[in-house]
C-alpha positions in Angstrom: -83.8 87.9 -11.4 -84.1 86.8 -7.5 -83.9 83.3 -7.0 -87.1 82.0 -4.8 -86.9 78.7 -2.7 -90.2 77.6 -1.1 -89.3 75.7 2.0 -92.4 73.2 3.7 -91.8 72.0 7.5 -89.8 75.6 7.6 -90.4 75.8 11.2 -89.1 72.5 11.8 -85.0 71.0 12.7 -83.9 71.5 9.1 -86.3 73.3 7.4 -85.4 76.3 9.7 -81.6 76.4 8.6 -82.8 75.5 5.3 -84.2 78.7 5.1 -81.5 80.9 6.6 -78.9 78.9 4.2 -81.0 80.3 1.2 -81.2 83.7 3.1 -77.0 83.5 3.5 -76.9 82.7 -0.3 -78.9 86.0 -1.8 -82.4 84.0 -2.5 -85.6 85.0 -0.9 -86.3 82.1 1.0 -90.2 81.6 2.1 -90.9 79.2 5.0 -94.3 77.2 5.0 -95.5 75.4 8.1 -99.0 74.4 9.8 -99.1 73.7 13.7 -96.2 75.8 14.5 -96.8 78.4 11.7 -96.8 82.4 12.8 -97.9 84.3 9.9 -96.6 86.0 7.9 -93.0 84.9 8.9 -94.0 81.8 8.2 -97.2 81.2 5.8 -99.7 78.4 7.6 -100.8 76.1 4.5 -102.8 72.9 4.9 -100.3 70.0 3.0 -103.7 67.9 2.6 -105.4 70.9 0.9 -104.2 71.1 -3.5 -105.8 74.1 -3.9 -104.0 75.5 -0.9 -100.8 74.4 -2.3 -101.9 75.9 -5.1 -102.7 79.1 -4.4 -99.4 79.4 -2.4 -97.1 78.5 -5.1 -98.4 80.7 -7.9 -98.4 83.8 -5.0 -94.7 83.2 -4.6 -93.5 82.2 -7.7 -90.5 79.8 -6.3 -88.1 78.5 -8.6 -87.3 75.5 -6.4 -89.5 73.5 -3.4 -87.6 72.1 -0.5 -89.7 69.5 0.7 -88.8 69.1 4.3 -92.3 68.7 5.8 -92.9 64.9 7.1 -93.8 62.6 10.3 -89.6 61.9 10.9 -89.9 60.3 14.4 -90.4 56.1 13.6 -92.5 55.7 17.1 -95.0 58.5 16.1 -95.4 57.1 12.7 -96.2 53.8 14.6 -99.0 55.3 16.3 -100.5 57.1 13.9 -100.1 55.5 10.8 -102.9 57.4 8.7 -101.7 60.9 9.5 -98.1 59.7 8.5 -99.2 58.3 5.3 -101.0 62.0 4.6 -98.1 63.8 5.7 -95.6 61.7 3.5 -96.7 60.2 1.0 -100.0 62.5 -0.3 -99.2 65.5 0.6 -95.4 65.0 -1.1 -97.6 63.5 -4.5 -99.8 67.0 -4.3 -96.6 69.1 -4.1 -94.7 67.6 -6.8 -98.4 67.6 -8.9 -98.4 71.2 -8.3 -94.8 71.7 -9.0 -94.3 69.8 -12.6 -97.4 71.8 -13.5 -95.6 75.0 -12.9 -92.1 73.6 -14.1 -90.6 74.1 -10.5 -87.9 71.9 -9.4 -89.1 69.8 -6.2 -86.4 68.6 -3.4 -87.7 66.4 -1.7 -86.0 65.3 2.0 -85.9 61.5 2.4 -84.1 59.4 4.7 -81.6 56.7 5.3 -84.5 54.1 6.9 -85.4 53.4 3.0 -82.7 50.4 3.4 -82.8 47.6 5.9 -79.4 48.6 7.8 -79.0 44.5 7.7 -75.0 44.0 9.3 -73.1 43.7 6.4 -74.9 45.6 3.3 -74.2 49.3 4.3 -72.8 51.5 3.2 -75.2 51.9 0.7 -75.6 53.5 -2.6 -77.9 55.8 -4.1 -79.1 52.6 -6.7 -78.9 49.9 -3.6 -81.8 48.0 -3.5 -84.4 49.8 -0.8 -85.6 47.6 2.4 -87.1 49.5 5.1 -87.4 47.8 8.8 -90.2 50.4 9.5 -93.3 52.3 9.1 -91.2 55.4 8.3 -89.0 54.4 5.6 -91.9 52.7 4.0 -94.3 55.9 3.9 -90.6 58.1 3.0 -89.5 55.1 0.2 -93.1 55.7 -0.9 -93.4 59.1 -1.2 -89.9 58.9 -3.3 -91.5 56.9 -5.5 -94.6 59.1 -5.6 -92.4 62.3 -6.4 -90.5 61.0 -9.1 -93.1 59.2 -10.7 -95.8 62.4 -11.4 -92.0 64.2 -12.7 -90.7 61.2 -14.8 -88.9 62.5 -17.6 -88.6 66.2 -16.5 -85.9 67.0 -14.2 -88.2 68.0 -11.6 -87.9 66.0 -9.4 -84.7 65.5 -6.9 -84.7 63.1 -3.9 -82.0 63.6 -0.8 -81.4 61.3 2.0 -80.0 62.2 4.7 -79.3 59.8 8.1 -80.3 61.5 11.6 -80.0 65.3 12.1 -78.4 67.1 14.7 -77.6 71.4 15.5 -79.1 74.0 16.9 -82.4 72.9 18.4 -85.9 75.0 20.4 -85.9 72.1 22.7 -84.1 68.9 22.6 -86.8 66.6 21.6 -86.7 67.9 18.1 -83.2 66.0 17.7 -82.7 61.9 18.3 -79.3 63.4 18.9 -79.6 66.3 20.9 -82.3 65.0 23.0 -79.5 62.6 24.5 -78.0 65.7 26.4 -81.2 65.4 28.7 -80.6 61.6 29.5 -77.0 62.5 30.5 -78.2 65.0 32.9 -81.0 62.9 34.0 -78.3 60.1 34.8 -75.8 62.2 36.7 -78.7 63.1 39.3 -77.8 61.1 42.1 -81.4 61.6 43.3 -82.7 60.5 40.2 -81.0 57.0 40.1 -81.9 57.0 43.7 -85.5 57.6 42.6 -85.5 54.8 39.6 -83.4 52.8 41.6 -81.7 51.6 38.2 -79.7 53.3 35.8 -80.7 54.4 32.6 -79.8 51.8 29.6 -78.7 53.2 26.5 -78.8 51.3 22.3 -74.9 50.2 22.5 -75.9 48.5 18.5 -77.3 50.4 16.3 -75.0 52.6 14.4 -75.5 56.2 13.5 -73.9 58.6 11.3 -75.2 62.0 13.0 -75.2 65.2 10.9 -75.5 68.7 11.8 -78.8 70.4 9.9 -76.1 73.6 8.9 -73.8 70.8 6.5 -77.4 69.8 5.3 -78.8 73.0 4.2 -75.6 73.6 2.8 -75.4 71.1 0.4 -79.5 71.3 -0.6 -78.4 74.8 -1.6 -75.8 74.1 -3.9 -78.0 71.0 -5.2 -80.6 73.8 -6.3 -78.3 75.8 -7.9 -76.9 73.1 -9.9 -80.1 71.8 -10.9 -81.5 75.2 -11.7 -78.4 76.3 -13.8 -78.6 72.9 -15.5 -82.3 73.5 -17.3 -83.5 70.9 -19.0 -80.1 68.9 -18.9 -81.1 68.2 -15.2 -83.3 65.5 -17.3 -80.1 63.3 -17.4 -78.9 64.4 -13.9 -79.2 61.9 -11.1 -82.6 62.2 -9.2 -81.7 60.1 -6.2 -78.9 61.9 -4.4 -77.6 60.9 -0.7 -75.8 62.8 1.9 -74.4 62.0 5.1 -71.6 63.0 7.8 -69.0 59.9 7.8 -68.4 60.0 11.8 -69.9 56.7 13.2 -71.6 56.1 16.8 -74.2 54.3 18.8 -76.5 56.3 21.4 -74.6 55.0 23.9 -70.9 56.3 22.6 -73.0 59.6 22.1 -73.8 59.7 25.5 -70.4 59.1 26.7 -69.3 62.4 24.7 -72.0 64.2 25.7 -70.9 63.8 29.6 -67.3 64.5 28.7 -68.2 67.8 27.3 -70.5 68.7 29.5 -68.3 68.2 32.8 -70.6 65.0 34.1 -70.4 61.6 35.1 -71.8 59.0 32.9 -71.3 55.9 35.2 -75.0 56.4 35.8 -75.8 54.8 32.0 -75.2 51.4 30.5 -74.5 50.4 26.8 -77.1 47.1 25.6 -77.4 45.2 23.1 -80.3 45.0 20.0 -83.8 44.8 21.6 -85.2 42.1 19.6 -88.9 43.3 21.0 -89.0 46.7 20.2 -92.3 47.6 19.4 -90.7 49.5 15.9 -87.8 48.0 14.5 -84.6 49.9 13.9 -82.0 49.0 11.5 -77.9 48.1 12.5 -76.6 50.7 9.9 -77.7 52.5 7.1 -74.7 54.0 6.3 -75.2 56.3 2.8 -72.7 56.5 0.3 -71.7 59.9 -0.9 -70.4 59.2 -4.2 -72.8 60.4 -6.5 -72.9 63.8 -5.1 -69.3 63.9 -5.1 -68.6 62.8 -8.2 -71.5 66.0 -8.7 -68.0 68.0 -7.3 -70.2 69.0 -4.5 -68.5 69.2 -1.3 -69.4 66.8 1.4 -67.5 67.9 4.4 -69.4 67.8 7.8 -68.5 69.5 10.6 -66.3 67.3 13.5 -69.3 66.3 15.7 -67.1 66.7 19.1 -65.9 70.0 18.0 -69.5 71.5 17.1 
């Protein structure tokens, strides 16, 4: 029998090599999107609609949902905090609704701004106590909560955090990471810092752990096949599981590596320190702890970020 995954935010950072890992693996991987949907690559359904959600899942038939649809960027959240709330916490509640009812497992992508990233707590397990500084982890912790709650006591259910993403990109600005390869160009134009007449300041604090969307989509597909083969011993499986590369960096150190490889001077940015008037508050570190996925024996090697 084929193996179907069901992959929301398909045309999105992860959700597309989401799909292409479940292609690599021998499933028929079907991608669902909404603004940047083309039909019928990639089928357009309305996350606020049930009876869209509905009428999709019992046409496809999927064995397993990938959940990778969400409002991911913190500032955007901030702005529009009703849409977010929609996007992550409802629509996620509709999915897994529409998923126990059909007895399909739901994985649903969370994130590492659940904890508070206060110095000193990280790294953190898959049981620490959740804190987020933010909009965004609330509306992700919540729609956690809402997932697991509607499957209680069926296995259904699996939440994955993950820290920020990195890989192939359409344009930068889909990646907090990648998107730093256009500040280090704009800061080696002598005409630019000419122009500003300052150079470009970069967070020299917070600590990140990025990790490329390939290791990701890995590891979500062994997660469904371990789950699937498992049937209804997935009951007494974890349902909070927590990936992450192990390679630590601030913006700024990113930066610097991006100029290195890229043959440019990077005199023209400046580390600083925590900007205690941000307008959304990001944490010091959320480092995740992998030990519950490897004690799973799934493998959690990342890709060297320099080398990729």
């Amino acid at each position: 029998m084929t193996k179907v995954a069901f992959v929301t935010g398909a045309t999105g950072l992860l959700g597309r090599q989401v799909l292409r890992a479940f292609e690599k693996a021998a499933w028929t991987a079907i991608g669902a999107g909404f603004s940047r949907a083309k039909p019928p690559s990639i089928l357009k359904i309305d996350l606020e609609a049930q009876d869209a959600i509905e009428a999709a899942l019992d046409e496809t038939k999927p064995q397993v949902i990938i959940h990778c649809a969400a409002n991911r960027f913190p500032d955007k959240c901030d702005l529009d905090p009703d849409s977010t709330r929609a996007l992550n916490i409802a629509a996620s509640r509709r999915l897994a609704t529409a998923a126990r009812s059909r007895s399909i497992l739901l994985l649903y992508l969370s994130t590492d701004y659940v904890f508070s990233g206060a110095p000193g707590e990280s790294p953190y397990e898959a049981t620490s106590t959740t804190n987020p500084p933010n909009l965004y982890g609330q509306t992700k912790l919540a729609g956690e909560k809402a997932v697991l709650e509607v499957c209680e006591n069926t296995g259904l259910a699996i939440v994955l955090r993950i820290p920020v993403l990195y890989g192939h990109v359409e344009t930068n600005a889909e990646s907090a990471v990648n998107v730093l390869v256009d500040a280090v160009w704009k800061a080696s134009s002598s005409s630019s810092q000419e122009k500003h007449g300052a150079k470009i300041e970069m967070d020299d604090w917070s600590l990140r752990y990025p990790t490329n969307t390939e290791d990701v989509a890995r590891v979500i597909v062994e997660i469904s096949d371990r789950y699937l083969v498992a049937g209804e011993a997935r009951v007494s499986m974890p349902n909070v599981l927590q990936f992450s590369a192990e390679q630590r960096f601030t913006k700024y150190e990113i930066c610097k590596i991006f100029a290195e490889i890229l043959g440019l001077p990077s005199s023209g940015i400046v580390g600083k320190g925590e900007d205690k008037e941000a307008k959304t508050a990001r944490p010091y570190d959320t480092h995740l702890s992998t030990k519950v996925l490897k004690d799973m024996g799934v493998d959690v090697r990342t890709v060297d970020f320099t080398d990729w």
